[in-house]
Steps between C-alpha positions, in 0.01 A plus 500: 500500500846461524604753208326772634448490839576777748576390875393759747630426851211356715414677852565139721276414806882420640743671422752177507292368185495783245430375190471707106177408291483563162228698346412469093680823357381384138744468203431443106556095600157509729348799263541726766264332806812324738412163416604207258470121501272323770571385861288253678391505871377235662289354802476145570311337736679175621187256469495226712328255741395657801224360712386803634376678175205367339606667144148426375332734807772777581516879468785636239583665751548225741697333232725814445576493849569143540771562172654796638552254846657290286727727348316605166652858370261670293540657225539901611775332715642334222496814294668666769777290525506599149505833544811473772721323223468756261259295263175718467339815692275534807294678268442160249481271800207733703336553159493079407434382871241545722572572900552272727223466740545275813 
């Protein structure tokens, strides 16, 4: 994305932490979409022993909750972290993640 990307000044939720993200502006290189090469985003949940979850018997959802507690990022968070050093677009990272509900 690099070659041909276009940074558009972002409208901060404070002011004191203004930030640019890049947008695809499409070259010959990336045949004229805004993106080349891959990037990977990641979740991972920290497994471990933990007496109150019975992994056999819980919710997903319980399990998410007891990651995130933990300190799991997930992977729209990931991307975003992306996004804020210039690596990818909001627009890949909302389009290859799903929301996070919690």
């Amino acid at each position: 994305m690099r070659r041909c990307a276009r940074s558009t000044p972002s409208a901060p939720a404070r002011p004191d932490r203004g930030c640019d993200l890049c947008h695809g502006a499409g070259c010959a290189a990336c045949h004229g979409t805004g993106y080349a090469g891959r990037l990977g985003i990641f979740e991972l949940f920290p497994v471990g022993t933990n007496p109150v979850l019975d992994y056999d018997n819980v919710t997903s959802a319980r399990l998410r909750r007891h990651a995130r507690a933990q300190g799991m990022r997930t992977m729209r968070e990931d991307g975003i972290r992306k996004v804020l050093a210039g690596q990818t677009t909001i627009e890949e990272i909302v389009s290859a993640t799903a929301g996070d509900e919690l």
